[in-house]
C-alpha positions in Angstrom: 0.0 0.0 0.0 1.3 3.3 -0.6 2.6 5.8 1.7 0.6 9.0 0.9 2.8 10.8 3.7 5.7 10.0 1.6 4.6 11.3 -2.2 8.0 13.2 -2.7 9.9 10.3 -1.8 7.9 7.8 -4.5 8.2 9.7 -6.8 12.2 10.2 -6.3 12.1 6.7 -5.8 10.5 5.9 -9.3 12.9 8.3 -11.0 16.0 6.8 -9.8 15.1 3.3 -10.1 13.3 3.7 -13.4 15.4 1.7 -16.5 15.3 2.6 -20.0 14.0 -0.8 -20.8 10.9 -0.1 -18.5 9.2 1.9 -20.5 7.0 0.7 -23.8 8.8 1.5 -27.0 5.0 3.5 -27.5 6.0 5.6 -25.3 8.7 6.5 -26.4 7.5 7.3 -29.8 5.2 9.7 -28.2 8.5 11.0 -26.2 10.0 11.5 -30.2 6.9 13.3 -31.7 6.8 15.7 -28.5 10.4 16.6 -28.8 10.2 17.5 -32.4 7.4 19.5 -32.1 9.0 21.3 -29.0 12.0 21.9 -31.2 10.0 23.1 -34.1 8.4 25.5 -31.9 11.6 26.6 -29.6 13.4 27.0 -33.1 10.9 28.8 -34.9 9.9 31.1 -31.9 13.5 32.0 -31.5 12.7 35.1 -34.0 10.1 36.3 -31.7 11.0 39.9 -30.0 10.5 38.4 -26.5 13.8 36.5 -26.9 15.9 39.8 -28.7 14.4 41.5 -25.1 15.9 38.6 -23.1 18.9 38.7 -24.4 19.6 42.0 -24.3 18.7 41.7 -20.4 20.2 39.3 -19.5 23.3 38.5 -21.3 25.4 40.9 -19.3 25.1 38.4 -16.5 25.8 35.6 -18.4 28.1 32.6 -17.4 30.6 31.0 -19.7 29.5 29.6 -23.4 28.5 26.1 -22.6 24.6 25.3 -24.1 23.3 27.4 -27.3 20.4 29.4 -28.0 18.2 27.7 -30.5 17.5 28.8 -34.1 20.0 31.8 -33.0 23.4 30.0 -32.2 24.2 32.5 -29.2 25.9 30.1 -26.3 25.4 31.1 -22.9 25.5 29.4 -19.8 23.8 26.6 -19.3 21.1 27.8 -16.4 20.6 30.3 -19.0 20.0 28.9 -21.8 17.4 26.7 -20.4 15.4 29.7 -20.0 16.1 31.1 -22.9 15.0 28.3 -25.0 12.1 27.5 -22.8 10.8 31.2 -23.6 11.0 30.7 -27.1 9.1 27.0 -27.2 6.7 28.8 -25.5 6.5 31.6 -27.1 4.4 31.1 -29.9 1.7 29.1 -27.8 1.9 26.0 -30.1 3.8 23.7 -27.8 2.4 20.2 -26.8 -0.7 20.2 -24.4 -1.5 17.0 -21.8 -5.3 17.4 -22.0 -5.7 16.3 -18.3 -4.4 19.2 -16.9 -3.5 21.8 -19.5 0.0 21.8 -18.9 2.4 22.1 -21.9 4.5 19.5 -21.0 8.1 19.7 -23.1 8.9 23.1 -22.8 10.3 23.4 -18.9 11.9 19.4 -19.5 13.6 19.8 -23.5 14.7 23.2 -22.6 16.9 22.0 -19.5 17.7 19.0 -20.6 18.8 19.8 -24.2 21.0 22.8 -22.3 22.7 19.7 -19.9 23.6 17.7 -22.8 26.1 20.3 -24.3 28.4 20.1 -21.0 27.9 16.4 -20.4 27.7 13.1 -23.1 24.4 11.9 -22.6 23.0 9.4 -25.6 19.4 9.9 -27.3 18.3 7.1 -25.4 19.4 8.4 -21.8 17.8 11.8 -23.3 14.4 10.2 -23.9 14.2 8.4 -21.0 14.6 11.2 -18.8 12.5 13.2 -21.3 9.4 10.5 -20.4 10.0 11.0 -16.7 9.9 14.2 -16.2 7.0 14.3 -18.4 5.7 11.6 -15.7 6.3 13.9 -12.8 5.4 17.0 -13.6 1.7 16.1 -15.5 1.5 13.5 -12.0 1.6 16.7 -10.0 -0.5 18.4 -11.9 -3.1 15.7 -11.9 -3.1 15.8 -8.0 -4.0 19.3 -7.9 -5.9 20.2 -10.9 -8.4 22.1 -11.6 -8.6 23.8 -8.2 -4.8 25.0 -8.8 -5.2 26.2 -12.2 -8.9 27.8 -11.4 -6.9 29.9 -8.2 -5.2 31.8 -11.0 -1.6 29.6 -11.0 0.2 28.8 -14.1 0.3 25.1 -13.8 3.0 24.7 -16.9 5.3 26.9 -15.0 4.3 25.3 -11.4 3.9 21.5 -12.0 6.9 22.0 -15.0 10.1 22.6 -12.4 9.0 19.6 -11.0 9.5 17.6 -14.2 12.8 19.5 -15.1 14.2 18.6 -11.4 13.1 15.1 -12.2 14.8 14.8 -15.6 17.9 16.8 -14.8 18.6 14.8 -11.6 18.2 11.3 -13.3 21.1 12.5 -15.6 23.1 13.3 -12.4 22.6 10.3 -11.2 21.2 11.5 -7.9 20.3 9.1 -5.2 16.9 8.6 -3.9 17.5 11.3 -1.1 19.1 13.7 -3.7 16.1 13.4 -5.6 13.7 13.7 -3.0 15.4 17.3 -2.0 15.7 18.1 -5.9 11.4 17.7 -5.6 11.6 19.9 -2.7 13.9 22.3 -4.0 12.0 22.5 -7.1 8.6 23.1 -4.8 10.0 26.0 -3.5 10.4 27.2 -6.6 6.9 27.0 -8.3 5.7 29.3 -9.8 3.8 31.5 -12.6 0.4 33.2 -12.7 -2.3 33.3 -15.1 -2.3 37.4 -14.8 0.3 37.0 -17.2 -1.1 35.4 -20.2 -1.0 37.9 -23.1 2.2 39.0 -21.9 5.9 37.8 -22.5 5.4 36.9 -19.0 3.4 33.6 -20.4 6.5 32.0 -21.8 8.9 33.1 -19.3 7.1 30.8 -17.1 8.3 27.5 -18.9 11.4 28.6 -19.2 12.2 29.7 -15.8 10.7 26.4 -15.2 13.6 24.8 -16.8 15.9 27.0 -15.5 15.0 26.4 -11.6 14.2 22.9 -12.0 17.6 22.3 -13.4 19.1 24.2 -10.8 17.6 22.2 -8.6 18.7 18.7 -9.4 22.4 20.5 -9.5 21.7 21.5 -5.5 20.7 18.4 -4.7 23.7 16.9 -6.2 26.0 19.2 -3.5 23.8 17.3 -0.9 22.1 21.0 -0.5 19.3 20.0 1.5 15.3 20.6 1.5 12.2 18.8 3.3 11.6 15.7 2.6 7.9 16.4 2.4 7.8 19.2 -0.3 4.9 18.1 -2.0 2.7 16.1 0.3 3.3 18.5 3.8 1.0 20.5 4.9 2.6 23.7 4.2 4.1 22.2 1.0 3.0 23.0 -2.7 -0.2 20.9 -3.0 -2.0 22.3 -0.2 -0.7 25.6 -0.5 -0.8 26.3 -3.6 -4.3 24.5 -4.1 -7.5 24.0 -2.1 -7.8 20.2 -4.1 -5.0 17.6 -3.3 -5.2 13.9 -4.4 -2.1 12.0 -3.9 -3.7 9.1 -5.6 -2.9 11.3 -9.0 0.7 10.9 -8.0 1.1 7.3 -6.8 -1.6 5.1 -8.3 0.0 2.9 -11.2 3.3 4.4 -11.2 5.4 2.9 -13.7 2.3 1.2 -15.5 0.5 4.0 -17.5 2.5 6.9 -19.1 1.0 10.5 -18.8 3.0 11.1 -22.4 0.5 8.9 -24.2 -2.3 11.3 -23.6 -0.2 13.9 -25.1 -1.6 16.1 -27.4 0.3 18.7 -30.2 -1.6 21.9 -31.6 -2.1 22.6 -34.7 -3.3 26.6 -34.2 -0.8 29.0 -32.3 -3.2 29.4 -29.7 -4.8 28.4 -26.5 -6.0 24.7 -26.8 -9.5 25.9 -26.1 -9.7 27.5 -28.6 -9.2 25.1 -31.7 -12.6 23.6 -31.7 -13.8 27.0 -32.5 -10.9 27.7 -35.4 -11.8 24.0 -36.7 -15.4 24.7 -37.3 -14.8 28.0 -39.0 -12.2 26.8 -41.3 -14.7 23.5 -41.8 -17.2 25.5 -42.9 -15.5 28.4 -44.8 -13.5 25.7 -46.8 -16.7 23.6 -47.3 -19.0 26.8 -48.8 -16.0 29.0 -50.4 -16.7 31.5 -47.5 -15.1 35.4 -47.2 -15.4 37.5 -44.8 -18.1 39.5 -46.9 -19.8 36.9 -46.9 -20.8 36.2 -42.8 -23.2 37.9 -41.3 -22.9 36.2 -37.7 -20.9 33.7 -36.1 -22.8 32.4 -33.3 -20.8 29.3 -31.1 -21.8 27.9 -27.8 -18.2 26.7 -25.9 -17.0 25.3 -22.8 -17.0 27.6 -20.2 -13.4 27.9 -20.3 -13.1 29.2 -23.8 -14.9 32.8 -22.7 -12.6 32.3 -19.5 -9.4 32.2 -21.2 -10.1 33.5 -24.1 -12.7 36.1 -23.8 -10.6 38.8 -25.4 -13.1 40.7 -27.7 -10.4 43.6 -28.7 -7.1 42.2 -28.6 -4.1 44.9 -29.1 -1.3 42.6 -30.1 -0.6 39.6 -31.6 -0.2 37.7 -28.1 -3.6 39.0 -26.9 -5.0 37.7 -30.0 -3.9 34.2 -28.7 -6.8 34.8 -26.5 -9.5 35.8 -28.2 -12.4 33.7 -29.7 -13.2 36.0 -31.5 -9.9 37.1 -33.0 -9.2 33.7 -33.9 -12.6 33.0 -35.4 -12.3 35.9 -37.7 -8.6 34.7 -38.5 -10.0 31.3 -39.5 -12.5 32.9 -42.0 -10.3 35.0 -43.4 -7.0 33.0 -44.0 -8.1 29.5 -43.5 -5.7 28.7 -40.4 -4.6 29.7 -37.4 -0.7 29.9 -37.1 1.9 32.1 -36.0 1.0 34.6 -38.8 -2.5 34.9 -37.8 -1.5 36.3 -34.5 0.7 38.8 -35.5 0.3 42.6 -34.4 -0.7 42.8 -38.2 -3.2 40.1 -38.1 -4.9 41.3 -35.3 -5.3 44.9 -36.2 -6.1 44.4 -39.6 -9.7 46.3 -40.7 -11.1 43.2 -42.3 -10.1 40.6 -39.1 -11.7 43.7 -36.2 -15.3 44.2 -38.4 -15.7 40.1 -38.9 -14.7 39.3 -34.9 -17.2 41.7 -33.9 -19.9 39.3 -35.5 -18.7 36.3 -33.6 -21.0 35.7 -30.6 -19.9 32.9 -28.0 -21.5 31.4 -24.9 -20.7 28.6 -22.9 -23.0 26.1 -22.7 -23.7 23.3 -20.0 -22.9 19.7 -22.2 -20.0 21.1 -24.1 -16.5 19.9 -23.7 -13.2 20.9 -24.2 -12.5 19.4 -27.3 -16.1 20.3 -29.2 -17.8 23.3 -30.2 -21.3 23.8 -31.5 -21.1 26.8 -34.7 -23.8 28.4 -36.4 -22.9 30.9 -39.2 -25.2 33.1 -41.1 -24.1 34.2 -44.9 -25.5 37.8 -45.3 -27.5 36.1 -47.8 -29.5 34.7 -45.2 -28.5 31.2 -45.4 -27.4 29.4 -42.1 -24.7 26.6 -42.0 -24.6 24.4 -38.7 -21.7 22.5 -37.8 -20.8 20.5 -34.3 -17.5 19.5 -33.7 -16.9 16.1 -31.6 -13.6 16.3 -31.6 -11.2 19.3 -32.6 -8.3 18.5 -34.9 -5.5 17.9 -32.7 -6.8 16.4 -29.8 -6.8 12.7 -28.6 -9.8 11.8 -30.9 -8.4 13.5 -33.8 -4.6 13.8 -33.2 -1.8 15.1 -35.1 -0.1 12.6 -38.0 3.5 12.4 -38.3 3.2 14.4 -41.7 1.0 16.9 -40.3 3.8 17.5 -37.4 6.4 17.6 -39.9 4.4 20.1 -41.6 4.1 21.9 -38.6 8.0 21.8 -38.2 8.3 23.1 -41.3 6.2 26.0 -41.4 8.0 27.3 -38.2 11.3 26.9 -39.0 11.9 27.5 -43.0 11.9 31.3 -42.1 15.1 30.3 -39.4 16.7 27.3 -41.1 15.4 27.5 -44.8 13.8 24.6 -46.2 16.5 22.3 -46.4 17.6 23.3 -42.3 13.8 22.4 -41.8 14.3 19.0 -43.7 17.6 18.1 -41.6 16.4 18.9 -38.4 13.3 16.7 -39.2 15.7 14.0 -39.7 17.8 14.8 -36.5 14.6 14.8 -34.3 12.9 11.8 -35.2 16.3 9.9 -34.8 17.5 11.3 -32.0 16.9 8.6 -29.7 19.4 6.0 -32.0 22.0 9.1 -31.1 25.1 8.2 -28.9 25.5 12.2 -28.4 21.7 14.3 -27.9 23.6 17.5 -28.2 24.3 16.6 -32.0 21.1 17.9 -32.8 21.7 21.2 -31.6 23.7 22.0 -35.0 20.6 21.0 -36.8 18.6 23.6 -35.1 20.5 26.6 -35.6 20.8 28.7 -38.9 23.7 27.3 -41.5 
């Protein structure tokens, strides 16, 4: 029977016993398609002004040239450039999503441990494996405190994600099971991020300081720098504190026998995930009747509740407040057909034609609705009305993501960094990366020739 006073200590326990060879090769082909579309994103988001701010911020504290900046080639330290690359696989809001929970999973694990393998020889299948178990951690945490955590206003990517970069950093250190158990606790202590922030640069710094802290961590813990034992699980540690819901069951229940990675999902809008069922019904239906702008009269959708709650926006100023607007993204789909980077650029979002169609897009949330589906009726200023419900929204469990479609994906973000045939080889250098006897090979791959 498990120990529910102990949760930190299982879980370090896990981690440092856990073999390669325990884990299904499924899993880890899930653990390949969410690495390469955390590269694609970290790579392609590198061109973002968020990153050109952070550098110029912070690079006159940097530490000595040991990890490199992706899609830039700058080499900083390696605390550092965990963050940075965190920011920028963030950046763009089209990282992976663990429906469960909402966190975006890679982002605070890739970004640390890609940054780790440039100062030490780790293989592609060590990578991986600690890749998968941080991924276990962090969504594990998550589990045992969502929704209440995420509804308080916290930033679960940034506050269950240190917990999963701790996890996988440590296992490359080699920490023991007390090690571990204070790099949880150090990591705890670190937690943090707040929804206030989304819209703001502040949204992807989260992730990345994720990484950063959550490296840091396991590198305390290898010093024998000390924390409770309890970070977790105590009383005044991060589940009750940080949420008014804690179920440790999340955490230890069939640990080592299902995979939280498998119910990863990948996005194929730049957006918030509650969003897409909303973009996939427009661009259904505007691809199905040869539909412009001119042509809608209304655009009326009944949502989860969550959709108005994150993404209520109804006059976003900048591209990254377009990321959280219905009705911005709505009027996006219409107009261009899809929903990527370019559709939530400051252009995109004040263009004449995008602000007069989002102001006929109506949405309320509706008791019966899920997540993943949307109910949209459009009206043609013709007077015709066109009905479509969506079960399940491209790019989630029901409907996921091919391998061509995240390849695709790859492509489109990183041909304006790496050109199309950089896009091609770093294609090539993800998907094999776990037959690599040096990860960090793959960094030359992901920066411009």
């Amino acid at each position: 029977m498990t120990d529910h006073s102990a949760v930190t200590k299982t879980l370090a326990e896990f981690v440092v016993n856990s073999r390669p060879g325990d884990i299904p090769e499924a899993v880890y082909t899930e653990a390949t398609r969410s690495f390469l579309n955390w590269i694609g994103c970290a790579v392609g988001g590198s061109i973002h002004p968020a990153l050109d701010r952070a550098l110029t911020a912070l690079m006159p504290f940097a530490g000595p040239a040991q990890a490199t900046v992706l899609g830039r080639g700058v080499r900083t330290d390696m605390l550092h450039t965990a963050l940075l690359n965190g920011i920028t696989s963030h950046v763009f809001d089209f990282d992976d999503t663990h429906l469960k929970t909402i966190i975006h999973p890679a982002g605070p694990i890739a970004s640390g441990l890609l940054a780790m393998a440039e100062t030490r020889k780790i293989t592609g299948r060590e990578f991986m494996h600690a890749f998968i178990l941080g991924v276990e951690v962090e969504c594990r945490i998550g589990n045992s405190v969502y929704p209440e955590h995420y509804d308080r206003g916290w930033h679960i990517t940034g506050t269950a994600g240190v917990f999963g970069a701790a996890a996988a950093a440590g296992k490359i250190l080699g920490l023991s099971v007390q090690q571990m158990t204070w790099a949880l606790g150090i990591a705890a202590t670190q937690s943090s991020g707040l929804r206030e922030m989304f819209g703001t640069m502040c949204k992807s710094f989260h992730p990345g300081r994720a990484a950063q802290n959550g490296t840091m961590a396991a590198y305390l813990a290898a010093q024998d720098f000390t924390s409770s034992d309890r970070g977790i699980e105590a009383p005044r540690g991060f589940a009750n504190v940080a949420s008014t819901k804690f179920d440790p069951k999340e955490i230890t229940e069939n640990l080592g026998k299902t995979w939280e990675i498998a119910l990863n999902t990948y996005k194929p809008f730049a957006c918030g995930i509650v969003i897409h069922p909303a973009i996939d019904g427009c661009v259904q239906l505007r691809n199905a009747h040869g539909l412009k702008a001119a042509d809608v009269a209304s655009i009326a959708l009944k949502v989860h509740p969550l959709v108005l709650e994150l993404t209520g926006k109804t006059a976003p100023r900048t591209g990254l407040e377009g990321k959280f607007s219905v009705y911005h993204s709505c009027a996006a789909a219409i107009v261009h057909g899809r929903c990527g980077e370019h559709e939530y650029s400051d252009e995109c979002v004040t263009d004449p034609v995008i602000v007069g169609l989002r102001g006929k897009v109506t949405a309320v949330a509706t008791p019966g609705i899920h997540e993943h589906q949307v109910d949209v009726v459009l009206t043609t200023t013709d007077g015709k009305v066109h009905h479509l419900f969506v079960e399940h929204a491209i790019g989630s469990l029901g409907r996921p993501m091919t391998d061509a479609e995240l390849d695709a994906k790859l492509t489109d973000l990183c041909d304006p960094v790496l050109g199309a045939a950089g896009s091609a080889r770093l294609i090539v250098a993800a998907r094999s990366l776990i037959d690599s006897d040096d990860a960090s090979r793959i960094v030359a791959a992901a920066i411009p020739a």
